[in-house]
N, CA, C and O of each residue as an XYZ file, in Angstrom:
180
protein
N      -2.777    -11.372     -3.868
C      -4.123    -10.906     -3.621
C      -5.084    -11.880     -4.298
O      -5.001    -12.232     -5.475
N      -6.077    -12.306     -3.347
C      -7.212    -13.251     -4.237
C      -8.415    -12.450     -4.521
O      -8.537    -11.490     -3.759
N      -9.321    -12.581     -5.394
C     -10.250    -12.351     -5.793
C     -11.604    -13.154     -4.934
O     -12.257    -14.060     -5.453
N     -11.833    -12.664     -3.660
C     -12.874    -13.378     -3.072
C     -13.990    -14.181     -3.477
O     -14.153    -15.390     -3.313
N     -14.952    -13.092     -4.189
C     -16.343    -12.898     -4.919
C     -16.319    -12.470     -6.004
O     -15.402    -11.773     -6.439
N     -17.306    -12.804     -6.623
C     -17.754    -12.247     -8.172
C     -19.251    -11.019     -7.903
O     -19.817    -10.202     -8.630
N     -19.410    -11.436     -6.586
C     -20.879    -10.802     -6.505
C     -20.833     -9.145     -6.437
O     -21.730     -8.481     -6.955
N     -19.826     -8.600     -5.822
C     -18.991     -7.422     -5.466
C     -19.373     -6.898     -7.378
O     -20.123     -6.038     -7.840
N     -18.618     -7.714     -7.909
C     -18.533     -7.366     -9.468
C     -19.859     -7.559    -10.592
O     -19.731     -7.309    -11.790
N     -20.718     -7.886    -10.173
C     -21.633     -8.680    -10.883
C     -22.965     -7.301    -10.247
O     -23.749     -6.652    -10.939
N     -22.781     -7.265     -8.861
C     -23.536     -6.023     -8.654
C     -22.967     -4.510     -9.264
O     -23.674     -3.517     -9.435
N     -21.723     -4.601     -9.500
C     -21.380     -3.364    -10.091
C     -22.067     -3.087    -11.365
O     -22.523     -1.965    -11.588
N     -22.159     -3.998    -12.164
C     -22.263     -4.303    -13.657
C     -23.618     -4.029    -13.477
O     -23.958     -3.062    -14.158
N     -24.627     -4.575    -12.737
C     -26.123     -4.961    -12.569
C     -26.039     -2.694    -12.836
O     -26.391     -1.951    -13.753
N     -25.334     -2.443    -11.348
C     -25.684     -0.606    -11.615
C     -25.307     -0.006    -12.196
O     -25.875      1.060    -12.433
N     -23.901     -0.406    -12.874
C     -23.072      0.513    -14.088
C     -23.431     -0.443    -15.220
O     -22.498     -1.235    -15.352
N     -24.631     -0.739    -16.285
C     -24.322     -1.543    -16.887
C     -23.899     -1.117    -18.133
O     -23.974     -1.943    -19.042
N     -23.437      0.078    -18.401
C     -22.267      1.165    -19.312
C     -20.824      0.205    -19.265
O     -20.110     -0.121    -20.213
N     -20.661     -0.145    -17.672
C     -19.127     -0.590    -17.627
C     -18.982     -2.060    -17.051
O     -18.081     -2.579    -16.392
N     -20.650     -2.734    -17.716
C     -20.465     -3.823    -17.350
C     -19.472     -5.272    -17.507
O     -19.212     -6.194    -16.733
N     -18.913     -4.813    -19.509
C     -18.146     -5.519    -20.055
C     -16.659     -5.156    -19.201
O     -15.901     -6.086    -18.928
N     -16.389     -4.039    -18.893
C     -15.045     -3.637    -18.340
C     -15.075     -4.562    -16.992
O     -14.381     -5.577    -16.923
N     -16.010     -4.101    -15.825
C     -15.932     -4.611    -15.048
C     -15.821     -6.422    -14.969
O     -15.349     -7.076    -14.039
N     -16.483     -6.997    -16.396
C     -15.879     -8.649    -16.555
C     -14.707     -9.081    -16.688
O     -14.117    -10.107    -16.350
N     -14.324     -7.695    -17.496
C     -12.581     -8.156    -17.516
C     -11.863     -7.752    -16.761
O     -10.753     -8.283    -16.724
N     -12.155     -6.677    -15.853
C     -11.397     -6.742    -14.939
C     -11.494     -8.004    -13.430
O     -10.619     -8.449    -12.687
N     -12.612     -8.171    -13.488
C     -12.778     -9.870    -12.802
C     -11.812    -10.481    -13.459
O     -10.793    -10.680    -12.797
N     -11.812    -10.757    -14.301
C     -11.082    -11.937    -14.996
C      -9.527    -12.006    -15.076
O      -8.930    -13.076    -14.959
N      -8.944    -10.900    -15.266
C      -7.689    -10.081    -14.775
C      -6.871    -10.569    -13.584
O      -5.769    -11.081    -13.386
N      -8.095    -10.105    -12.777
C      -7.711    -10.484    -10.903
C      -7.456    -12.002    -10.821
O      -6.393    -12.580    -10.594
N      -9.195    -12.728    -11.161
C      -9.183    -13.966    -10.902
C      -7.938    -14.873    -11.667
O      -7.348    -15.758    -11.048
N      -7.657    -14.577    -12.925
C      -6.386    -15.386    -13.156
C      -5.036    -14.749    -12.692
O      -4.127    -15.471    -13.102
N      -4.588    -13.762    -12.053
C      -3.754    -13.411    -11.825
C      -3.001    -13.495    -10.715
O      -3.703    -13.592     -9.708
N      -1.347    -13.496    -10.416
C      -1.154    -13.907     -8.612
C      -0.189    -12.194     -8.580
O       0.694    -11.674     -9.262
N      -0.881    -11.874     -7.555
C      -0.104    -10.767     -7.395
C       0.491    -10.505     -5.835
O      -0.216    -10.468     -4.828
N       2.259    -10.296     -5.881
C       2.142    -10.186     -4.330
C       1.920     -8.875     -3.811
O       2.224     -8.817     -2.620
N       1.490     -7.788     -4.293
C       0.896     -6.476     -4.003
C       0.575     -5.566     -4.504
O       1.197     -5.191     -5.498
N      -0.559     -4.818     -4.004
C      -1.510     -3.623     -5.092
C      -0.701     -3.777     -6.043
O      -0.856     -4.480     -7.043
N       0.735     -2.719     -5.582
C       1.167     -1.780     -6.947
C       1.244     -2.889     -8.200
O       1.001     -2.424     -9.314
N       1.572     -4.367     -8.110
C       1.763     -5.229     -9.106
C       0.703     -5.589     -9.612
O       0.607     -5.889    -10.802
N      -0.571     -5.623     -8.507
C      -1.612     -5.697     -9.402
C      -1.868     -4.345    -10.161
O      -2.063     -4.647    -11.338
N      -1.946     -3.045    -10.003
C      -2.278     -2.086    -10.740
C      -1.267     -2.055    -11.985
O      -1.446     -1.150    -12.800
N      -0.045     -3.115    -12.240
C       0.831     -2.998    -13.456
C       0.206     -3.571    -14.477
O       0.531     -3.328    -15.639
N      -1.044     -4.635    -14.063
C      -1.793     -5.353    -14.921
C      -2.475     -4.188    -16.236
O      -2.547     -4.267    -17.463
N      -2.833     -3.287    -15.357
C      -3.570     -2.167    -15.880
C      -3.241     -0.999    -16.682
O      -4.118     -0.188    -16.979
C-alpha cells in the first residue's frame, strides 16, 4: 500500500488539531512503511 498524499492528512490535522501530532505519525508510519495488505498495515498499530 502507498501513501498517495499528505494533503488527505494535513487537512485532517488543519480540523482535528487535538490529533494533529497523531495524525503526523501516522503519515509517517505509512509513508516509510511497505505493506502487502491492510491487515499488515494495521499490525503497525
Amino acid at each position: 500500500m502507498h501513501v498517495i498524499s499528505r494533503k488527505p492528512f494535513t487537512d485532517a490535522a488543519q480540523k482535528h488539531p487535538n490529533d494533529a501530532e497523531a495524525l503526523k505519525d501516522i503519515y509517517k508510519v505509512l509513508r516509510k512503511g511497505t505493506f502487502q495488505s491492510l491487515k499488515s498495515c494495521g499490525a503497525s498499530f
